[in-house]
C-alpha positions in Angstrom: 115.9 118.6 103.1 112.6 118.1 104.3 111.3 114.5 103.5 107.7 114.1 101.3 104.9 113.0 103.8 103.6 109.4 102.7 100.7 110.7 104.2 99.9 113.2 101.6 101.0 111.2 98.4 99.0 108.5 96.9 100.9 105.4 96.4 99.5 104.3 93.5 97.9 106.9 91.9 100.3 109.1 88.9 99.8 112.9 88.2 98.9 114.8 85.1 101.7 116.7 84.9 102.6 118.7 81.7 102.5 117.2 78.0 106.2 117.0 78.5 105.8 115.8 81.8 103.7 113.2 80.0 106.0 113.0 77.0 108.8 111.7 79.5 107.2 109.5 81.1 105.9 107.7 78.3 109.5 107.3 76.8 110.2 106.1 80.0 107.3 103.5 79.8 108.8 102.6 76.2 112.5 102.5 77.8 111.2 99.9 80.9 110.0 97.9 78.2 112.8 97.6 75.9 115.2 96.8 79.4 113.1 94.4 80.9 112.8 92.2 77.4 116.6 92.2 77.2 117.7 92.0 80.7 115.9 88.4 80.3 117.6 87.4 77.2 121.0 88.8 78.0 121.1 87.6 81.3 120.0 84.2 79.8 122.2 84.3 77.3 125.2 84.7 80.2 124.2 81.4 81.7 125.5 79.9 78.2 128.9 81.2 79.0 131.9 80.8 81.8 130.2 83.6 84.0 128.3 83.3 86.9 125.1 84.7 89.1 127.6 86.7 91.2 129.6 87.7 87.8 126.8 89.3 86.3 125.9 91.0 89.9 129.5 92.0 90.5 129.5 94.2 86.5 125.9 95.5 87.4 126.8 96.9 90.8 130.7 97.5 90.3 129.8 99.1 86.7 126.6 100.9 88.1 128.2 102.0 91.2 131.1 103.5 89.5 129.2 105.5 87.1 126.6 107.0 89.8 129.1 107.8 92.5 129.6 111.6 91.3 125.5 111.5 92.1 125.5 109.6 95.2 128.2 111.8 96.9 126.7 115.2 95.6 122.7 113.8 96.8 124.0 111.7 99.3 120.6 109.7 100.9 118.5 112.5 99.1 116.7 113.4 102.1 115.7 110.0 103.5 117.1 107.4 106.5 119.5 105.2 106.3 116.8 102.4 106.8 114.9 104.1 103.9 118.3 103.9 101.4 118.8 100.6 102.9 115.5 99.2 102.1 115.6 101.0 98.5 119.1 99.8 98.0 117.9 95.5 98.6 114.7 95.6 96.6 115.9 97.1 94.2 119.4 96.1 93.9 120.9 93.1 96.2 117.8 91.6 96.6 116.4 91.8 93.1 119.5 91.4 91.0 120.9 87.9 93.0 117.1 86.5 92.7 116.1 87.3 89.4 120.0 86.2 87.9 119.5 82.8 89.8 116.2 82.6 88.0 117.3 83.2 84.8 119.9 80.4 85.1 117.8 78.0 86.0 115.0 78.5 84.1 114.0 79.9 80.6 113.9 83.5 79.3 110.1 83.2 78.4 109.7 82.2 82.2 111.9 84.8 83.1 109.6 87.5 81.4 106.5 85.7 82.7 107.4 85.0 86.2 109.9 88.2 86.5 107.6 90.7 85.0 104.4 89.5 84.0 103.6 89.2 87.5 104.2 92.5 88.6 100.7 93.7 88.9 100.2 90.8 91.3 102.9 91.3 93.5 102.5 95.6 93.7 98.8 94.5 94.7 100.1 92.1 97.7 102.8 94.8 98.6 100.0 97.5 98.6 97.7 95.5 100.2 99.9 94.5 103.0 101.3 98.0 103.4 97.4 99.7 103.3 94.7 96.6 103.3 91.9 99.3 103.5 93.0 100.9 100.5 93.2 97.7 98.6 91.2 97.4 95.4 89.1 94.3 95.4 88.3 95.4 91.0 91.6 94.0 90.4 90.8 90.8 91.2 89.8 89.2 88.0 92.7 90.2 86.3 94.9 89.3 89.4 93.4 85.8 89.2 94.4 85.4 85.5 97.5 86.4 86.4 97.4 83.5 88.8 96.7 81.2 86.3 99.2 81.7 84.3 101.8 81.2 87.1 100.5 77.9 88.2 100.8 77.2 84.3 104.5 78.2 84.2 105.3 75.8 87.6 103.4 72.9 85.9 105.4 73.0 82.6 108.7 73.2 85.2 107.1 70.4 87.5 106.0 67.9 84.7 109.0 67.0 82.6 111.5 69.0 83.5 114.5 68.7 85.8 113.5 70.1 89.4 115.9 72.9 89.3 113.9 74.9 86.9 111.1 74.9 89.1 113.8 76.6 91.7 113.8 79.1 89.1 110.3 80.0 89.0 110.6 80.4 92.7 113.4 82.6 93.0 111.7 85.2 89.5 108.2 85.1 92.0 110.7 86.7 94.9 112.2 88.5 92.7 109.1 90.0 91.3 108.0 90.8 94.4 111.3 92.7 95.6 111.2 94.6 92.6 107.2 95.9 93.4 108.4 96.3 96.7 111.3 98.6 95.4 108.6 100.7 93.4 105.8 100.9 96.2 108.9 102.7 98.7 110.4 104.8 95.9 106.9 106.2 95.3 106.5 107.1 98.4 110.1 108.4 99.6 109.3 110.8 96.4 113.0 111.6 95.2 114.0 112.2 92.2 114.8 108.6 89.3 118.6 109.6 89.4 118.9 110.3 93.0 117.0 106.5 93.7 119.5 105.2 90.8 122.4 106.3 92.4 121.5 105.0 96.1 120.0 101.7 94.7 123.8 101.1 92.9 125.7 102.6 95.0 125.2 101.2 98.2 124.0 98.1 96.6 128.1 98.4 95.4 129.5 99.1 98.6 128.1 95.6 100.7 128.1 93.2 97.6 131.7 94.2 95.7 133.9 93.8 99.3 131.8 90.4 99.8 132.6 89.1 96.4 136.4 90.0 96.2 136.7 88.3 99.9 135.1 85.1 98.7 137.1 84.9 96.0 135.1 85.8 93.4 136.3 86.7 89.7 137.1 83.2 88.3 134.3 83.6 85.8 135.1 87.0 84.8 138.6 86.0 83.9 137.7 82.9 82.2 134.9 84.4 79.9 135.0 85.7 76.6 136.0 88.8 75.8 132.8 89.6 73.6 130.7 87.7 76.0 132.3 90.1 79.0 131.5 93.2 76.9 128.2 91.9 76.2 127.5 92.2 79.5 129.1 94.9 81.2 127.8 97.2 78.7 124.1 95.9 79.5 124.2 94.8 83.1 126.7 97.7 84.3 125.6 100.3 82.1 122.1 99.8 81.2 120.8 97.7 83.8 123.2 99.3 86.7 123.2 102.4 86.3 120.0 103.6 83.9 117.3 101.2 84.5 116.5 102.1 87.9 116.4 106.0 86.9 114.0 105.1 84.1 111.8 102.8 86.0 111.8 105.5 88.6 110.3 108.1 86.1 107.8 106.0 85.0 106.4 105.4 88.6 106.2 109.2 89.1 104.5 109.6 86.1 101.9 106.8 85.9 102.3 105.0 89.4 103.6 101.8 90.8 100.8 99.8 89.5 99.9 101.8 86.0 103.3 101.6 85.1 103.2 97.6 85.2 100.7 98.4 81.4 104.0 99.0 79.7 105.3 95.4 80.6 102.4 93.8 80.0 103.9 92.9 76.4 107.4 92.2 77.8 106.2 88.3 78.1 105.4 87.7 74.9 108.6 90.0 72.9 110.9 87.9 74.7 109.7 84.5 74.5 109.5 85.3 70.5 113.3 87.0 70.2 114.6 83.8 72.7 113.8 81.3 69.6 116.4 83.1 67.5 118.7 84.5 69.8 119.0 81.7 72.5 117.5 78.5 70.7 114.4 78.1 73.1 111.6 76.6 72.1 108.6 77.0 74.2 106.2 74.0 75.1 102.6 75.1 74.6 101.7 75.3 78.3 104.5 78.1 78.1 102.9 79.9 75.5 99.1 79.5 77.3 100.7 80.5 80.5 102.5 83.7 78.8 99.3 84.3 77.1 97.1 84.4 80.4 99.7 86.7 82.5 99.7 89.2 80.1 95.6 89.3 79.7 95.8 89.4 83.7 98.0 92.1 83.6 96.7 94.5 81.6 93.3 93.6 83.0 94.5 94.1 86.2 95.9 97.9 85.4 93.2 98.8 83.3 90.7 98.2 86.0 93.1 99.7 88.0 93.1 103.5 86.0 89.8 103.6 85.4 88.9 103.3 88.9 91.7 106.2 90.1 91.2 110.0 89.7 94.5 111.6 88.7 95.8 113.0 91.0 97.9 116.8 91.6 101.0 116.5 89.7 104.3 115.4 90.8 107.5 118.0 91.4 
């Protein structure tokens, strides 16, 4: 199978595409939205039981991988290298998954969304503008600077007051932020198809992570949990997370691009630091709130400025 040339696609700019073309990917936009909200207050809510980061990993990737093997071994690497899978497989699986659950258990949901998502159109313009700095663009800055602001906003609430741990969690969501651009900057411009991406990102991610886990003896928490709190999150981190986020996410970066598609989270923030009240007893302090309040006026100044600037481009196949 003959490979896209980076070359000739943009890598950051989506195609027209047919209405249903369009149709889809705005589902998909809707989808991202409703997964990133709850994959920061389920996996929040599994820090208040007996499982652990490498439980949560061990149902996303053992769940996920099981359920996208029949893809994986019909597609195989879809066309790429074994360094490209590899690379696909870490930011957006490994990599992301271990960062982003560490995060969440040491810090709140509503810094989860902030720090995790919010920041998104930050860290796709860092990886863009390391990957092409002439093709950076400088318009985004203002929004980019909000953005900013709220982070340092989110580390002073965890700095002043608060046990230094949960400033550890702001670090590891900002890495984990940026593996997840990363992830959606190279599967934009490997160009194969959301299910094909899925089934590589959980698949292999399965294959180093599972072996490591059993060896270390790993499973405690998983045997010691609940049985609702286990199905809780096998359904949502094996199922939804494992093995269907990643092929939605995927469609929406086909359809709008890496960067446009960060609009659709730009009201993640803000839904989940108003469901964690009832469903996980957080209160936010009002520097929380501010902060949330700036990322998400960053971010969707940042992508505005962003689409009006861009020309769409031919559309995908």
């Amino acid at each position: 199978m003959q490979k896209p040339s980076a070359a000739k696609r943009s890598t950051d700019v989506p195609g027209r595409g047919s209405i249903g073309q369009q149709i889809t990917g705005f589902a998909a936009g809707l989808g991202v939205v409703a997964l990133f909200s709850g994959f920061a207050l389920i996996s929040r809510m599994g820090s208040q039981t007996e499982l652990q980061v490498h439980d949560l990993a061990m149902l996303r990737f053992g769940i996920g991988g099981i359920l996208l093997l029949p893809v994986f071994l019909k597609s195989r690497l879809a066309g790429l290298s074994i360094w490209q899978a590899a690379k696909l497989a870490f930011f957006g699986g490994a990599g992301f998954a271990l960062l982003a659950y560490a995060g969440l258990f040491l810090a709140p949901a509503t810094h989860g969304a902030a720090l995790l998502h919010g920041t998104l159109p930050l860290t796709t313009f860092i990886i863009l503008a390391v990957l092409s700095p002439h093709a950076s663009d400088m318009g985004r800055l203002p929004g980019l600077i909000l953005i900013g602001a709220g982070i340092v906003l989110m580390l002073v609430d965890s700095f002043v007051g608060v046990a230094p741990v949960q400033l550890a969690g702001d670090i590891c969501l900002l890495l984990a932020s940026l593996c997840w651009s990363a992830y959606a900057v190279s599967v934009q411009r490997a160009g194969i198809s959301p299910v094909s991406a899925a089934a590589i990102v959980a698949v292999l991610s399965a294959m180093v992570f599972c072996p490591a886990y059993l060896l270390l003896g790993g499973g405690g928490g998983l045997l010691a949990a609940d049985t609702k709190d286990l199905l809780i999150q096998a359904v949502f981190q094996g199922v939804l997370i494992g093995a269907l986020s990643i092929a939605i996410y995927t469609q929406a970066v086909r359809s709008f691009g890496a960067a446009n598609t960060a609009l659709f989270t730009a009201s993640v923030p803000c839904i989940t630091a108003l469901l964690a009240m009832p469903l996980l007893g957080e209160h936010s302090s009002l520097l929380v709130w501010l902060g949330v309040a700036v990322v998400s006026m960053g971010m969707v100044l940042a992508v505005r400025t962003q689409a009006r600037r861009l020309a769409p481009d031919a559309p995908q196949r």
